[in-house]
C-alpha positions, 0 to 999 in steps of 0.5 A: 530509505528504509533498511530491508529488513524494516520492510515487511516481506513476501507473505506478509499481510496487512487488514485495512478499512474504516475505525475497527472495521476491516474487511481488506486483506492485502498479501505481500507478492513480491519485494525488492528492498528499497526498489518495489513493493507489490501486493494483491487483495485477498478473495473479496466478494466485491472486488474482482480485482486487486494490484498494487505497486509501489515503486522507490527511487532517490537521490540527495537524501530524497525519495520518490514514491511512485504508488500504483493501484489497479481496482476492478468491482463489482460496483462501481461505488464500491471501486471508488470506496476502496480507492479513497481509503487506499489513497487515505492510508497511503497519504496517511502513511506517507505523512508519518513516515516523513515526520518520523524521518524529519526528526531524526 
């Protein structure tokens, strides 16, 4: 597991979309270091609601990472948009961090 102070903490934001095109703010709400993680979106025109969690647990040099997301838009085509580059990014991001790790 990360260290806590590695972790990014309550305030914190992160811009998040497609190449250089970001049109999603995401607040950090709420830390427990190496526990949970909790954001919500910022005021988005098209999506009425935005929460996420994720949630760390481990044991024998291993860590579980339970990632939930509640989305409610507008449009549906837009609720799917938003769920495939969040699960994009956290798959992306997951990666990473496991290679990085892997190397150590």
């Amino acid at each position: 597991m990360l260290p806590p102070e590695a972790l990014d903490g309550v305030g914190s934001t992160r811009k998040m979309g497609f190449g250089h095109i970001k049109p999603i703010l995401e607040t950090i709400t709420k830390v427990k270091p190496c526990e949970l993680i909790e954001y919500r979106m910022e005021d988005n025109p098209l999506i009425s609601h935005h929460f996420g969690k994720l949630e760390f647990s481990g044991k024998d040099n291993s860590t579980r990472v339970t990632y939930t997301i509640e989305v409610e838009s507008r449009s549906p085509l837009v609720g799917r948009l938003v769920l495939t580059q969040l699960k994009w990014s956290a798959t992306r991001g997951l990666a990473k961090l496991n290679r990085q790790l892997q190397s150590l």
